[in-house]
N, C-alpha and C positions, 0 to 999 in steps of 0.2 A: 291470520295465523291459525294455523289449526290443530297446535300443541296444545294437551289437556289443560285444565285446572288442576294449578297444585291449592293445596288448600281451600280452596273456591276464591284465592285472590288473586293469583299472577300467573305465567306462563313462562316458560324455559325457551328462549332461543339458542341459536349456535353461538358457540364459544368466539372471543374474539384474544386478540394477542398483539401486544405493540412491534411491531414489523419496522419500526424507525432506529431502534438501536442498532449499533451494528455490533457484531459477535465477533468479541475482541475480549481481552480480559478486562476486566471493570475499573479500572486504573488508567488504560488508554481510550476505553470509549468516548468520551465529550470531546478529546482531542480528533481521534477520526471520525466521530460523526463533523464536528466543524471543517474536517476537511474536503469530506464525500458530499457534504449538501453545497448544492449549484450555488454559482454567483450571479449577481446582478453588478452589471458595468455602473457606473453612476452617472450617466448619462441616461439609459435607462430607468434608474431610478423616479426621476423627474414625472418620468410616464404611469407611475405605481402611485396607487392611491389605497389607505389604508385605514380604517375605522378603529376606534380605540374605544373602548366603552368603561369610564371609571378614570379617577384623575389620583387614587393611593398612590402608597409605592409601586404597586404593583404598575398601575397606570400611567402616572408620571413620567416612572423612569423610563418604561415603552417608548413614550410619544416622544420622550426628550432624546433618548440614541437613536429611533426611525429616524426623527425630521433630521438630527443632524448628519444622519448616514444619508439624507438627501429623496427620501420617498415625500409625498404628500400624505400628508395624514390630518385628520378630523379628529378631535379628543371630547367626549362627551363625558357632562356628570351635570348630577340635579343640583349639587350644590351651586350657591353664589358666587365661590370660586374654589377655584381647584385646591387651593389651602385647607379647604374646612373636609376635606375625605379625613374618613373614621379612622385612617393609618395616624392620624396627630395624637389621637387617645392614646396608643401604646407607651406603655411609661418605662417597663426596666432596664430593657437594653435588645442588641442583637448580637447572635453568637457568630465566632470565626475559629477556624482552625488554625490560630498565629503562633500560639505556645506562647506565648510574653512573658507568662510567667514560671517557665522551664518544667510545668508541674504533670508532661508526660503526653501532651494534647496534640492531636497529628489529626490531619484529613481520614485516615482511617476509622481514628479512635471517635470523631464526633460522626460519621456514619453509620459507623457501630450505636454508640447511643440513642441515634436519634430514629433508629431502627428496632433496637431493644424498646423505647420509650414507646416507639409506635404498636407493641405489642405483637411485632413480624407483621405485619398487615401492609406496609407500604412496598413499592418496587423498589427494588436492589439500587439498577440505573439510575432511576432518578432521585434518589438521596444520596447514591455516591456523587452523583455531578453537584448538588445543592450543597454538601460540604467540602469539595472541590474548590468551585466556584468562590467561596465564603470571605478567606484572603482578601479576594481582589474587590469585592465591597467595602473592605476596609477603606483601602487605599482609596480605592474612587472619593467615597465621601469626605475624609480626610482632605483629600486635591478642591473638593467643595464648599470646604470649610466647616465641616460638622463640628462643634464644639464636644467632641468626645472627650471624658475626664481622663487628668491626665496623673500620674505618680509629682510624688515632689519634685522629681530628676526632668520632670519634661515627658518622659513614656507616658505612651499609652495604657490605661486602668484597665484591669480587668475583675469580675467579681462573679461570682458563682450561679448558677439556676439550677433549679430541679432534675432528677434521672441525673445527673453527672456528678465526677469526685474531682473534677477539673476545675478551673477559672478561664473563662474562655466568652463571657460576656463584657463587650464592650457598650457602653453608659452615657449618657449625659444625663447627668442626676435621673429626676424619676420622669424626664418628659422627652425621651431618646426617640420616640414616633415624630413630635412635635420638630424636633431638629433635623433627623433623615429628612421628612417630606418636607424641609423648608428647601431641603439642599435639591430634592427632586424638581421642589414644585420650579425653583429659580434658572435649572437646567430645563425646564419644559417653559418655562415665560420665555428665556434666550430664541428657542426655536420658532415662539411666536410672533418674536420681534421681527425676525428675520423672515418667517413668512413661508416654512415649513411646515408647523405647524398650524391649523386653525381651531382656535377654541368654541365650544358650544357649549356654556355653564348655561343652570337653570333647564336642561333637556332634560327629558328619560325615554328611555329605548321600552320602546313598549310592545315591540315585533323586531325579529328576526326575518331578512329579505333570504330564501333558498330558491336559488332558478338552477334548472337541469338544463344544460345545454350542450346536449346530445353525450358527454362526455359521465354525466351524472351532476347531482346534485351538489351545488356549489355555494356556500355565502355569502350574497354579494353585496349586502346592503342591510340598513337599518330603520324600522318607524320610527322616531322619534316626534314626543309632543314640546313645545313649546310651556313650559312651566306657566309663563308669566300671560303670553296671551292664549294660551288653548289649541295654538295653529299645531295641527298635525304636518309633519315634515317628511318626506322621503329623502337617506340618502343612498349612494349609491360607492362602490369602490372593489376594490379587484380583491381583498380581505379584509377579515372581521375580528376584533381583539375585543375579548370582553377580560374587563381586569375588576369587576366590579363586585368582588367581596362575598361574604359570606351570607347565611340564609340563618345565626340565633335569631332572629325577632320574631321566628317564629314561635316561640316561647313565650314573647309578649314581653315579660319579663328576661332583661341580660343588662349585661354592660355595651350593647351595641349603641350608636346614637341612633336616635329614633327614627333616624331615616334611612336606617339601612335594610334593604330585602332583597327579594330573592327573583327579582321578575324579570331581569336579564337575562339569568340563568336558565328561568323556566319556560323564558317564551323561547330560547334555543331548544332547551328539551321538548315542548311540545312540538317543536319543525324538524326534529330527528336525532338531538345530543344526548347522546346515552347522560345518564345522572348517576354516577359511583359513590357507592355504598355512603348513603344520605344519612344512615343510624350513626354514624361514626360526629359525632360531636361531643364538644371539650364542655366540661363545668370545669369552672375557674375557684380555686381553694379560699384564694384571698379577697373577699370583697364584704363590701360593707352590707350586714343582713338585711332582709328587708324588713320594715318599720308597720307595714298596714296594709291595705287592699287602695289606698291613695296613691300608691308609687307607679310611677310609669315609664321605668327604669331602674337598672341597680348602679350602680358605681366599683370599677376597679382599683384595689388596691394592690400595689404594684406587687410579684412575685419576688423580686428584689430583696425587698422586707423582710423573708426566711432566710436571706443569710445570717442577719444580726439580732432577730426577733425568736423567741422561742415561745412552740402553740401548745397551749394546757388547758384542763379543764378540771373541776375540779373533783379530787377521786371521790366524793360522798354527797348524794344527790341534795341532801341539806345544807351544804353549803353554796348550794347555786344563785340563789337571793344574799350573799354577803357582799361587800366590798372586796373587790380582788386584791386589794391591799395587805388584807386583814388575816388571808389567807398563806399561811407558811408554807415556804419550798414543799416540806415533808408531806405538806395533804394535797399537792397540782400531782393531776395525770401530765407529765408532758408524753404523750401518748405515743409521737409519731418516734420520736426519741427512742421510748421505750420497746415499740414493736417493729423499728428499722433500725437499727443501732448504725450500719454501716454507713447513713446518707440521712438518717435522721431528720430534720424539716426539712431534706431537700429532695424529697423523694418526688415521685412525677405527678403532677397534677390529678390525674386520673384517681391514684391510691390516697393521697390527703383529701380529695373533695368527699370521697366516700367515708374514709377513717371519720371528717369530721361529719357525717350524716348519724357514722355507726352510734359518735357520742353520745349526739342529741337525741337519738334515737330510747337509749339507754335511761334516759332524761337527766344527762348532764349537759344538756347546754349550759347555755349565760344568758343574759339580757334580758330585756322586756317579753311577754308569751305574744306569740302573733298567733292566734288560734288558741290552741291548749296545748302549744309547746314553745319551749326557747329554742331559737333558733341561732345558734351562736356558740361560739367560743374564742377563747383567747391568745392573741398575737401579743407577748409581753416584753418589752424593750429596756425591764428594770437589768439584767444581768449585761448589756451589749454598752449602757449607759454609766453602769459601775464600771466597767471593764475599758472603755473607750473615751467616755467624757460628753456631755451632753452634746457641745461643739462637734465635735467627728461625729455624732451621728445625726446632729441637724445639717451640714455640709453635704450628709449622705444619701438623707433621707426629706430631707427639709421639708420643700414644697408639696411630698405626700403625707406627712404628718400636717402639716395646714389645713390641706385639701379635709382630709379626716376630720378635723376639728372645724371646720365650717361646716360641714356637715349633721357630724355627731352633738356639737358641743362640749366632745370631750376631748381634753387635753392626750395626746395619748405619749408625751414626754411624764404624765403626772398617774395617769391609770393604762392598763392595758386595752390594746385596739380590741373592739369584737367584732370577727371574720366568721363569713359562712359562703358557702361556694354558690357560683351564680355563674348561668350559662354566657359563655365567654367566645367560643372560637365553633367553626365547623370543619371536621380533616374530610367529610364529603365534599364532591364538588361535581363539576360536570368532568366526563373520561376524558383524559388526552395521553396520546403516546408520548415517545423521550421527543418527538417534536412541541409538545406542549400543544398539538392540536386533534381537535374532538374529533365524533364520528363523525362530523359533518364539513368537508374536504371545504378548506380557506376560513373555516371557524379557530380559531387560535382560543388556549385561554388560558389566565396567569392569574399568578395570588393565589387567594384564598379560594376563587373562583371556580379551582378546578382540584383534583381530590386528589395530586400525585406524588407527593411528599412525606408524609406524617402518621401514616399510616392508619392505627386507630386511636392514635394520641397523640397531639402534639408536645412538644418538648417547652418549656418556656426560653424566652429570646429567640423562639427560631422562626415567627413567622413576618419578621421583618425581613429578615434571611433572605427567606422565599421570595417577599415580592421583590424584592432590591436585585436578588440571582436572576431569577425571572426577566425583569424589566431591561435592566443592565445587560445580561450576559447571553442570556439563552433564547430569549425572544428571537433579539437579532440577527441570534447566527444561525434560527433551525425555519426561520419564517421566509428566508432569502430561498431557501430552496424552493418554495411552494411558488412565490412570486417570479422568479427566474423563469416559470413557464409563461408569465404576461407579459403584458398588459391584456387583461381577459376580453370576451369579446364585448364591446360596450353596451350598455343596458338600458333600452327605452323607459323611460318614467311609463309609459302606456305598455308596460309589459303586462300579460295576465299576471305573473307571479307578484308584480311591484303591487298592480291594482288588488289581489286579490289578499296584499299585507296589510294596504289601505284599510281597506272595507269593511277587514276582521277588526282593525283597533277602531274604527268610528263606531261599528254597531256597537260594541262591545262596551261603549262608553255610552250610548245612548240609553243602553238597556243599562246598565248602573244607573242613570241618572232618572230611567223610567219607572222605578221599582214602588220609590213613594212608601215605602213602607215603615214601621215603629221603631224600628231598633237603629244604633247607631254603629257606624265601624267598629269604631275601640269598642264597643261591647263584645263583637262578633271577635275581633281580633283577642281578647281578655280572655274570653271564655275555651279558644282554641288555644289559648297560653296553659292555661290552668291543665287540662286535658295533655298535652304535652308533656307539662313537669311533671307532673299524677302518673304517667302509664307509660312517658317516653322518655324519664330522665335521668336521674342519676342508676334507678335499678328498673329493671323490667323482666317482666312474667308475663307467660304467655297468654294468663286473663286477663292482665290487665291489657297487653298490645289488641287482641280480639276487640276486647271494650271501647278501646281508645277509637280503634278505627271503623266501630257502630256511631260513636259517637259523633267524629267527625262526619262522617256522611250524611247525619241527620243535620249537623250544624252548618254545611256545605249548601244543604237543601232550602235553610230557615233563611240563609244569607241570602241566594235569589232570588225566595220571597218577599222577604220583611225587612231588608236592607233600607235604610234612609241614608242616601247621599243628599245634600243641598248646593244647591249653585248651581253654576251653567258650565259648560264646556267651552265658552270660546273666553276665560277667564284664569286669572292665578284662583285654585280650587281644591284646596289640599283634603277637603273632605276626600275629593272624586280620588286623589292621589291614592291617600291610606285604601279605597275602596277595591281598585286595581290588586293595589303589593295585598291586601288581606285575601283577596280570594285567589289569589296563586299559593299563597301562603296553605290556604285551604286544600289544595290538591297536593302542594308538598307535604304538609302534614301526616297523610294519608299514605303515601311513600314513603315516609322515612318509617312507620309503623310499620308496615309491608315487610322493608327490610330487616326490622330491625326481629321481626317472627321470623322472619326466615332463619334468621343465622341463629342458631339454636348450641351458640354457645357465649360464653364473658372474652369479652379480649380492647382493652384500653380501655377508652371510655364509654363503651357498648358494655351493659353489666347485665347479663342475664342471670336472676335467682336460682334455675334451675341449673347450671354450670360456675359452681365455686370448688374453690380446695376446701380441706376439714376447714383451714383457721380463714375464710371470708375472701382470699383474693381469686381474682378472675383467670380462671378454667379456659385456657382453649381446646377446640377440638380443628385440629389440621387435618390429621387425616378427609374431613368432610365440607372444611371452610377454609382451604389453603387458597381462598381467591380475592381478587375483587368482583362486587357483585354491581357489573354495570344495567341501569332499566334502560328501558325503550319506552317511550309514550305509546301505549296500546292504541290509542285515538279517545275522541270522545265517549265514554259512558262504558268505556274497554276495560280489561284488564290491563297492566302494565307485564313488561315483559322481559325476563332476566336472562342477563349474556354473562359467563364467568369469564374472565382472565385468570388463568393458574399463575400461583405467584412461584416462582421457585428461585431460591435460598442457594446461590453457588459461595458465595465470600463471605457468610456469616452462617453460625450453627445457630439453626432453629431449637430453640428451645424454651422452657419454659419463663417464663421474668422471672426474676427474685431480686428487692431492693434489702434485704433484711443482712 
């Protein structure tokens, strides 16, 4: 490419535009796009073979409507089994546009929010189709058996989240992940019975297979390694689903399980998958603070808990060492209360994770100092408790008050929870059009995976939503068109493109394994945590993003030097594993700083210093950043290279947020 250097870090490509919606009014679109995209006879079917990468909601559901719509499909994940994907953690609820509770909630209205929430940054189409859509996962699960709570009468419960004035979250107490993907996983085991499905637990996809075959560049296959003996695997199939999550852990510290990263994702985007706007990740308001430089993980505490819970600090920095007890109504900031009146603790994730930074910043935290500050404040359940009864709010809340208290040690029926925000979600992902598929023609991708929903915020309850809409509804019915042109031309394992996926992922593991050197992963992987949270988290400025991405390039450097992986290659080697996911991690890092200097304004959970209002919230600037900003893998040792999508606002007025 031989577009200048902007900044001396990245390059401008030609603009790109999703060409799969059809232009219709946005009410009837998801209808005729499912009627314009081509069929597949189900005889045909039989002939189509299909790679699923990830066994979440987002994954599960996939594998479990393909196989029983009759294609072959392969379902990959590193876990033991498809049960244990990171979608089990999700504890509050998912949202639907049913209205249950008469209180004014329409497919419009949760579009609107979840649009407003994402600070305008998301596409029109594809969050009108995802609260569309919303409905019809109720019912599915329900037909599943999902044990969703119900009213005294037998109805179905609903209870409130963030950015909304609605009730429109549907629950199973605080482990509503853990019940969806039983209901997915038992819908994708049926398919395996029968022998549509084939499962591959214990794999990771370590390469992405792209052969051009004459027509252009196609995805037709996967590396994957063999966890437990080392064996490198080739598969092969006429499309490619990657449903496999998001990229916190690069942070080090989040509420992700420690095995979740980002090397799916990025071995696509190194073979051609544009990566949409990577700055755009969620800190999470409610979680338990961190305790020391020992933690190797945070824990979520459900957003749920702001219905009934009210968060305070206390207004006079000398009372921060008291008993929370001790301290009278009259001396608590309940802060969010006082500077949102209209939505009060239920404001959107984005403005309470920072309101609670602003506290502690002030030096009103709570809690034990981790450093020379508290890191903390207060989630208090004494007024929900007088008001409700101990009973209705252990029914409510139960198992996340336990959970708390194995942890903490503290009772928090008896003293107040201490909450501080922790990297929770990513609304980056890789690009995909209203087909849900990237730039890379038969690459597919769902969940959290790809960035086309949420804009620069996600909403709480909504990213269950997503995979379940995803999996269930829109997979199936925009991936039939793509397939309708196969059964592709069939692909010799002795293809240069197969061999040459090979060759990358063995050297590539040889040379980790040849390094021999002092230092250890989780060091390498801590320290680009740290660097992260420091320069790329809750707020950023543009010395600090400059800084951050010196720094990583020098930590990038020390990794291919001084790295010590141990063990062998043809073995279970979890060293070798973390060594992979850290050094992808390493090059994402350095991109999502890229990005996040670029966009040289606040909008969601992207908070730049230099673009606020007088009183602290986040400043956009549309006129100059009305887009997404998709990269291109520059190549090795390249610049990375930016393609804008213009977004344009026909069904909702662009305007500024305000929760107050």
């Amino acid at each position: 490419m031989n577009a200048p250097l902007i900044e001396g870090l990245y390059r401008e490509g030609e603009p790109i535009a999703d060409s799969a919606a059809p232009d219709v009014p946005i009410d009837r679109m998801w209808t005729q796009r499912q009627f314009d995209a081509k069929l597949v006879n189900p005889a045909n079917r039989r002939k189509l073979d299909v790679i699923i990468v990830g066994t979440g909601l987002a994954g599960a559901s996939a594998g479990a409507t393909l196989g029983e719509a009759g294609y072959n499909v392969k379902s990959f994940c590193y876990q033991d089994s498809p049960r244990r994907a990171h979608s089990i953690a999700a504890q509050g609820g998912i949202n639907a546009a049913k209205n249950y509770k008469g209180d004014g909630d329409s497919i419009y209205r949760l579009f609107y929010d979840t649009t407003k929430g994402g600070d305008y940054r998301s596409r029109e189409s594809n969050t009108y189709r995802l609260a569309e859509v919303s409905a019809d996962i109720i019912d599915q699960c329900v037909a599943q058996g999902v044990p969703f709570a119900r009213e005294y009468g037998g109805l179905l419960d609903n209870r409130s989240f963030g950015g909304v004035q609605v009730s429109r979250t549907f629950y199973a107490r605080g482990q509503t992940g853990q019940q969806l993907l039983i209901g997915a996983y038992q819908a994708l085991e049926r398919q395996i019975g029968a022998g549509t499905v084939k499962m591959y637990s214990r794999h990771e996809m370590l390469e992405l297979i792209v052969i051009d075959d004459g027509a252009g560049p196609r995805a037709r296959g996967i590396i994957a390694r063999d966890m437990v003996t080392g064996e490198i695997e080739t598969h092969l199939a006429d499309a490619v689903v990657l449903a496999s999550g998001g990229y916190g852990n690069v942070y080090f510290l989040s509420t992700n399980a420690m095995g979740c990263n980002v090397t799916a994702s990025w071995r696509a985007h190194r073979k051609g998958a544009y990566f949409a706007n990577p700055c755009y990740t969620q800190i999470h308001p409610t979680c338990i603070p961190v305790s020391g430089d020992h933690q190797s993980k945070l824990t979520l505490m459900s957003e749920s808990l702001r219905n009934d819970g009210r968060i305070w600090v206390p207004k006079r920095i000398e009372d921060c060492e008291k008993d929370p007890r001790e301290i009278p109504t009259e001396d608590r900031d309940y802060y969010l209360e006082r500077l949102y009146p209209a939505f009060g603790n239920l404001v959107p994730r984005d403005i309470a994770s920072r309101q609670a930074k602003n506290m502690c910043d002030e030096g009103r935290g709570v809690g034990p100092k981790v450093g020379d500050f508290r890191r903390g404040v207060y989630l208090d359940f004494r007024d929900a408790i007088e008001r409700l009864g101990e009973d209705a709010v252990r029914n409510k809340y139960g198992n996340l008050f336990d959970m708390y208290k194995q942890i903490t040690g503290e009772d928090p029926y008896q003293v107040p929870m201490r909450i501080y925000p922790a990297v929770h979600y990513t609304m980056g992902g890789l690009w995909v059009d209203y087909d849900l598929q990237s730039s890379i023609p038969g690459l597919f991708v769902t969940g959290e995976a790809n960035f086309s929903d949420h804009g620069a915020n996600r909403l709480g309850a909504s990213a269950l939503m997503q995979g379940l809409a995803d999996g269930y509804f829109v997979l199936p019915n925009t991936i039939r068109n793509y397939l309708a042109d196969g059964p592709y031309e069939p692909i010799d394992p002795t293809h240069p493109a197969v061999i040459e996926a090979q060759d990358s992922v063995e050297s590539r593991i040889q040379m980790l394994l040849g390094i021999s050197g002092e230092r250890s992963v989780d060091s390498f992987h801590k320290e680009l945590g740290h660097i992260m949270w420091e320069y790329c988290g809750m707020e950023r400025t543009e010395e600090g993003l400059r800084k951050a991405i010196d720094l990583i390039r020098s930590l990038r450097e020390e990794f291919w030097r001084n790295v010590r992986v141990l063990g062998s290659a043809d073995t279970l080697n979890q060293s070798l594993e973390k060594a992979g996911r850290v050094a992808d991690f390493l090059e994402l890092g350095e991109l999502m700083c890229i990005d996040a200097l670029h966009r040289r304004e606040s909008c969601g959970g992207h908070f730049r210093a230099e673009s606020q209002t007088e009183d602290g919230e986040a400043l956009r600037n549309d006129d100059e950043f009305l887009y997404v900003g998709g990269w291109e893998w520059g190549g090795e040792g390249e610049s990375p290279v930016l393609h804008k999508e213009t977004l344009s606002y026909k069904f909702i007025e662009l305007k500024q947020r305000s929760y107050k």
